[in-house]
C-alpha positions in Angstrom: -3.2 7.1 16.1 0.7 5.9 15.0 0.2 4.4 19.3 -3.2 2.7 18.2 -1.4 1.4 14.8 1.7 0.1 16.9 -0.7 -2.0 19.3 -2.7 -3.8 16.3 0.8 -4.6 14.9 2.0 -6.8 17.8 -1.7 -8.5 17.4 -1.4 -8.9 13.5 2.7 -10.2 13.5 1.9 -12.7 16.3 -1.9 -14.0 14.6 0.1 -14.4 11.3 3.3 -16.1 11.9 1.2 -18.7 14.0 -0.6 -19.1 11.2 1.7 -19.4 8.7 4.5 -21.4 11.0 1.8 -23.3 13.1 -1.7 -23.8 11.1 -0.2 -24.0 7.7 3.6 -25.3 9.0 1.9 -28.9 7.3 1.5 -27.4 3.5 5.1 -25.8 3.7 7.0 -28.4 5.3 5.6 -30.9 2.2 7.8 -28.8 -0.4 11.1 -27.8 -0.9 11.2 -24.0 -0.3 7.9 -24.2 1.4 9.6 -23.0 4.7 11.6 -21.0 3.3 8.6 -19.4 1.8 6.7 -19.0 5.4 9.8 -17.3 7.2 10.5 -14.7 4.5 6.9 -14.0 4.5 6.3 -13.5 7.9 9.9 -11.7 7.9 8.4 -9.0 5.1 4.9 -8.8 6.5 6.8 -7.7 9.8 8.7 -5.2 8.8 5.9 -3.6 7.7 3.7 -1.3 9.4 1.0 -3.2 9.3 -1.7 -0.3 8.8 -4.1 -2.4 6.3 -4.7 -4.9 9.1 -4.9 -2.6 12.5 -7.5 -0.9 9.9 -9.6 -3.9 9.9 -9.8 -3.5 13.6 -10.6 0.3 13.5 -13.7 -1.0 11.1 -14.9 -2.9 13.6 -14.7 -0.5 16.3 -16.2 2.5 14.5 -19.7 0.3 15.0 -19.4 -1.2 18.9 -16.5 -4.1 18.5 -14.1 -2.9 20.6 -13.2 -6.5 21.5 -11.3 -7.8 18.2 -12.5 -11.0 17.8 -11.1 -14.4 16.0 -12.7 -13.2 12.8 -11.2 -9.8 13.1 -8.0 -10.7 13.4 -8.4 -12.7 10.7 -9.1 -10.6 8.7 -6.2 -8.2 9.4 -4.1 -10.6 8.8 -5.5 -11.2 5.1 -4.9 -7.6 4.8 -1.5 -8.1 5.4 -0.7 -11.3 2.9 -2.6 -9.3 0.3 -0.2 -6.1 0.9 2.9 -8.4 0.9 1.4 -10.4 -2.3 0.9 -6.4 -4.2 4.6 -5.5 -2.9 6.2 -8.5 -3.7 5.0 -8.4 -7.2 5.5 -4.8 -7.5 8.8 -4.6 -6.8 9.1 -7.3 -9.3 7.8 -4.5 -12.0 9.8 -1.6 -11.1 12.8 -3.7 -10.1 13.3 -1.7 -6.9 16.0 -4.1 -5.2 15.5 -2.5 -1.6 11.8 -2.7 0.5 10.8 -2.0 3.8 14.6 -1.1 4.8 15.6 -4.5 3.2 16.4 -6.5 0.2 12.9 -7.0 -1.9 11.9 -10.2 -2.1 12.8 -10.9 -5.2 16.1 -9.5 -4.7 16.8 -12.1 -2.0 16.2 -15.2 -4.1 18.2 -13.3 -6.7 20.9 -13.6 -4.4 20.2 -17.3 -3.5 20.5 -17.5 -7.2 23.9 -15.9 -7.3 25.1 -18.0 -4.2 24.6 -21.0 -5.2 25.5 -20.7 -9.0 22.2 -21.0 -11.1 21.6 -19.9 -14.6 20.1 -16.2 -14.7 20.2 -15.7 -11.2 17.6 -12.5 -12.0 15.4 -14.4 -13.7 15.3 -16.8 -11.1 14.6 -14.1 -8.4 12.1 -12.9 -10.1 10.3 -16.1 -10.6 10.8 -17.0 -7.1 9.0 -13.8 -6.2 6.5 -14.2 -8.3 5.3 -17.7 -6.5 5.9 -16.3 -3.5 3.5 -13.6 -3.5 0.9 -15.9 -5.2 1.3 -18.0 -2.0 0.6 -14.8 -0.2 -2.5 -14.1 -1.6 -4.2 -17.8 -2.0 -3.1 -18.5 1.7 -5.3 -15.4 2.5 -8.5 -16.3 0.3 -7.6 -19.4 2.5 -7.8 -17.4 5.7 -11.5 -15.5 4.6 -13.1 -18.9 3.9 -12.5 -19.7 7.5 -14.7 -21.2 10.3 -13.8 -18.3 12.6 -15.5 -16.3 9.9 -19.4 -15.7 10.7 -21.3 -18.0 8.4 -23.1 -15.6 5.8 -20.2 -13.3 5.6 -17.9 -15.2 3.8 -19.3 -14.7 0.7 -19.6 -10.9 1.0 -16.3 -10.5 2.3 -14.7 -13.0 -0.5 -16.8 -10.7 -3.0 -15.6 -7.5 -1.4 -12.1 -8.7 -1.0 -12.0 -10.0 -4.7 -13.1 -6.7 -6.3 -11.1 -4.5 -4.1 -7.8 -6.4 -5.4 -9.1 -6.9 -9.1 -9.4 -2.7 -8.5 -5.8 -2.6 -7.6 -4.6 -4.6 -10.4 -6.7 -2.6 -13.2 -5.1 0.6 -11.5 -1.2 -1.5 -11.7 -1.7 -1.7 -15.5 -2.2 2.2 -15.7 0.4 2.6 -13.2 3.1 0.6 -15.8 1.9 1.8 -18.7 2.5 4.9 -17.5 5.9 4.3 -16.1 6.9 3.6 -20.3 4.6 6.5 -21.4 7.1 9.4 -22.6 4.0 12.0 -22.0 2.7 13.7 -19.6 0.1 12.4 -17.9 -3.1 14.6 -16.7 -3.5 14.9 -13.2 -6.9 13.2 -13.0 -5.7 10.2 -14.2 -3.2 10.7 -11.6 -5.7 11.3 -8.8 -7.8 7.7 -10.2 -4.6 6.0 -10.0 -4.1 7.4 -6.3 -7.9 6.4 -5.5 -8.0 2.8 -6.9 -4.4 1.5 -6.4 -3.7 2.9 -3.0 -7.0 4.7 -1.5 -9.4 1.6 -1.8 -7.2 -1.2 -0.6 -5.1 0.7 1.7 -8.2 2.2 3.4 -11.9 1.4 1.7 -11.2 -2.4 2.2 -9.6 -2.9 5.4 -12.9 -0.1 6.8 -15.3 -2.1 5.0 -14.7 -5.6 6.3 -14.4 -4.5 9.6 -17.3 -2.7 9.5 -18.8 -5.3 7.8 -17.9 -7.8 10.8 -19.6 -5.4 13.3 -22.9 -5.6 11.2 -22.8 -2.0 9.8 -25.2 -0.9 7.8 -24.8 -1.3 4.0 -25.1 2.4 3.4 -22.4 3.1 6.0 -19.8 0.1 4.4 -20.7 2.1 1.5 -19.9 5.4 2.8 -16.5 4.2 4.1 -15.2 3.5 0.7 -15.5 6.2 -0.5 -14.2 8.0 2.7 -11.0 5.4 1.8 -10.5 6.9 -1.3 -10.0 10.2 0.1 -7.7 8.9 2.9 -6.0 7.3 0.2 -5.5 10.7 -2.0 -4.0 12.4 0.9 -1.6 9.3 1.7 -0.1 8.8 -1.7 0.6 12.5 -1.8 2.0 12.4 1.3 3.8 9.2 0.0 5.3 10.9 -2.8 6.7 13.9 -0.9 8.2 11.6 1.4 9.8 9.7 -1.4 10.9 12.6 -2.7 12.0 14.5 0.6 13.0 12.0 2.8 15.9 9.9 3.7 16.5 6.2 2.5 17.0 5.2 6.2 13.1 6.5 7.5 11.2 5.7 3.9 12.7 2.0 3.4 13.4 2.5 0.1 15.7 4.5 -1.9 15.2 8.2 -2.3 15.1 8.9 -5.8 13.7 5.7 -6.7 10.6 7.5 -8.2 12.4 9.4 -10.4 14.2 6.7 -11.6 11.3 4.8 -12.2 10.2 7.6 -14.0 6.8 7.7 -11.4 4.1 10.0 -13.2 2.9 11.6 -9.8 1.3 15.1 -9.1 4.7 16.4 -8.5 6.0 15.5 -11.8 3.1 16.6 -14.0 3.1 19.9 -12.5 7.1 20.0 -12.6 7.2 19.0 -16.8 3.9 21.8 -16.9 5.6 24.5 -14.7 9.7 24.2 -16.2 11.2 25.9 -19.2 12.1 24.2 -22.3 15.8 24.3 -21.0 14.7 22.9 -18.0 12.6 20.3 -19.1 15.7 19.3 -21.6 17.3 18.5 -18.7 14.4 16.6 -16.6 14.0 14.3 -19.6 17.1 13.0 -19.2 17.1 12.2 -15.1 13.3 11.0 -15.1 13.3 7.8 -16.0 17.4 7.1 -16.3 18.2 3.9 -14.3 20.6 5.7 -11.2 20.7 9.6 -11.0 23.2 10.9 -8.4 22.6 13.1 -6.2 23.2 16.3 -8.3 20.4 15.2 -10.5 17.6 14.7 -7.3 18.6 18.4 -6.2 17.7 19.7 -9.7 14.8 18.1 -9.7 14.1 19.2 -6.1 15.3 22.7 -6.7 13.3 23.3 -9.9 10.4 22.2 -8.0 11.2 24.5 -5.3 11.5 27.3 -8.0 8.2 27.0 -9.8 6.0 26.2 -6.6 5.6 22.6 -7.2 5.3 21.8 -3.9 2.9 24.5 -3.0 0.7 23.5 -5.8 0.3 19.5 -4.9 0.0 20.4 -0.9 -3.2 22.5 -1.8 -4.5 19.2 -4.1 -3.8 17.9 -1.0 -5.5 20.1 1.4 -8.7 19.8 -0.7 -9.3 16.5 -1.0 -8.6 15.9 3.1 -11.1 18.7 3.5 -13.6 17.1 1.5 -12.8 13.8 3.0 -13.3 15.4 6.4 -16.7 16.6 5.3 -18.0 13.3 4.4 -17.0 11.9 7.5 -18.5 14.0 9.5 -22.1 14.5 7.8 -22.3 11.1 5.8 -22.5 8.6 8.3 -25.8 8.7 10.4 -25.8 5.3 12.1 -22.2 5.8 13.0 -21.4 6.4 17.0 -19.4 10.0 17.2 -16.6 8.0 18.8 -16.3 6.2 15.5 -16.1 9.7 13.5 -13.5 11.4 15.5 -11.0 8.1 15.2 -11.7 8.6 11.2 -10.3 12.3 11.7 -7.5 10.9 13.6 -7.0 8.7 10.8 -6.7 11.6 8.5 -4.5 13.9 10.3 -2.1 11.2 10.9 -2.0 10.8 7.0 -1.4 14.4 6.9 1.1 14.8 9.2 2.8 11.4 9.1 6.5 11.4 8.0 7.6 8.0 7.0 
């Protein structure tokens, strides 16, 4: 799968920089930061792995369309200005300075902002960001209302697209308010959060349109949402262990940054439930304080080693990739077994995927 990911990638990075520095090169040569705009974008969506828009292609593929298509790769690469719009803007919300191995975006204009000497150089990164990952997401509902796209698809796939994303910025409000929330918070609303802000963009959309593209039927699209929000439960576990267990170098980000964010994932609810009242004395203080060292993140790690933490979440985990196993293999009649077996790939490389 990670070999079928890396060859949509090259597709994706090439269809969208000529896109945004050829087709578009007009709009962004007509303003100020307009170019600067275009090469930062293409530079972020690159860095990237790109799995939202290779997913597009998989769609398509699951029903026939091995041959990706002008509209296909379209497509994938709206996946890929929507994902840069969400990251841009969430990094903006839990001021993480470092993305994808890099300065976030807003952090760079932050340090344009210091460079050349403007009032509140934070404010004006954020700002900056802010625009920028509007441009991101207009010049994709741009890229959907295309003549490359089939005539009579647009609309669905505008109505599709626009719901999916409304979805993810219903589940960003939970996610902040629970990033200020001093309580726990249970572990389904945990699981919801997991399902609408990360399963059903991530996976649902991506699988819909480009089944949708291929002429799937409507009970099959359907299916595949759901199936996405099961992909997507297993991936955000498997993103939260990684952020919690891996290095800053593989993840692109800094390790620790969810505690310090004060992140109200599985492994914290069942931390704050499992830990004495010493313990959790303690916790209160490193969850949620702007820069714990490194002594703090090996408490937190060693008390979740202690209580069986990490245990506990990988059998959530195994659950809901057995159930979304299930519905793969029993729930979509009118899909070619081929097209089933690269869904269980899908999922095992979620499962066993370490960055």
């Amino acid at each position: 799968m990670i070999d079928y990911l890396v060859q949509q990638k090259a597709r994706i990075s090439h269809a969208l920089d000529s896109y945004l520095h050829g087709e578009m090169k007009q709009l962004f040569e007509r303003h100020p930061f307009g170019p600067d705009v275009a090469d930062r974008l293409v530079d972020f969506s690159g860095r990237g792995k790109m799995i939202r828009g290779a997913l597009v292609y998989l769609g398509a593929e699951l029903y026939g369309h091995s041959e990706p298509g002008p509209a296909t790769t379209r497509l994938a690469c709206v996946m890929e200005l929507l994902q840069s719009f969400l990251l841009i803007h969430d990094d903006i919300m839990d001021g993480d300075l470092l993305r994808r191995g890099a300065p976030s975006v807003f952090a760079q204009y932050e340090h344009m902002g210091r460079e050349r000497q403007l009032a509140d150089p934070r404010h004006f990164g954020e700002s900056m960001g802010i625009c920028a990952g509007d441009v991101a997401i207009f010049l994709a509902t741009a890229l959907v209302a295309h003549d490359e796209v089939p005539e009579g698809l647009e609309r669905k796939l505008l109505r599709l697209i626009s719901t999916e994303i409304a979805r993810v910025g219903l589940a960003q409000m939970s996610d902040v308010y629970h990033g200020v929330y001093p309580g726990q918070v249970p572990e389904q609303e945990i699981i919801d959060l997991y399902r609408f802000k990360t399963g059903r963009y991530t996976f649902s959309l991506p699988l819909m349109c480009g089944a949708t593209i291929a002429h799937a039927p409507e009970s099959d699209v359907s299916t595949l949402g759901l199936i996405g929000e099961g992909l997507g439960v297993v991936f955000q576990i498997k993103d939260d262990y990684i952020g919690l267990f891996g290095e800053t170098d593989a993840i692109g980000k800094t390790v620790g940054s969810d505690i310090a964010s004060d992140k109200k994932t599985l492994y914290r609810t069942f931390l704050f439930d499992a830990a004495t009242e010493a313990e959790r004395a303690r916790l209160d203080t490193i969850f949620g304080s702007p820069d714990p060292d490194a002594d703090d993140i090996d408490y937190v790690l060693g008390c979740m080693q202690d209580h069986g933490v990490v245990s506990r979440v990988e059998s959530v985990l195994l659950a809901y990739a057995d159930d979304t196993r299930d519905t793969i293999r029993n729930s979509l009649p009118n899909m070619p077994a081929e097209g089933r077996e690269l869904l269980e790939r899908l999922l095992e490389y979620n499962l066993t995927r370490e960055a």
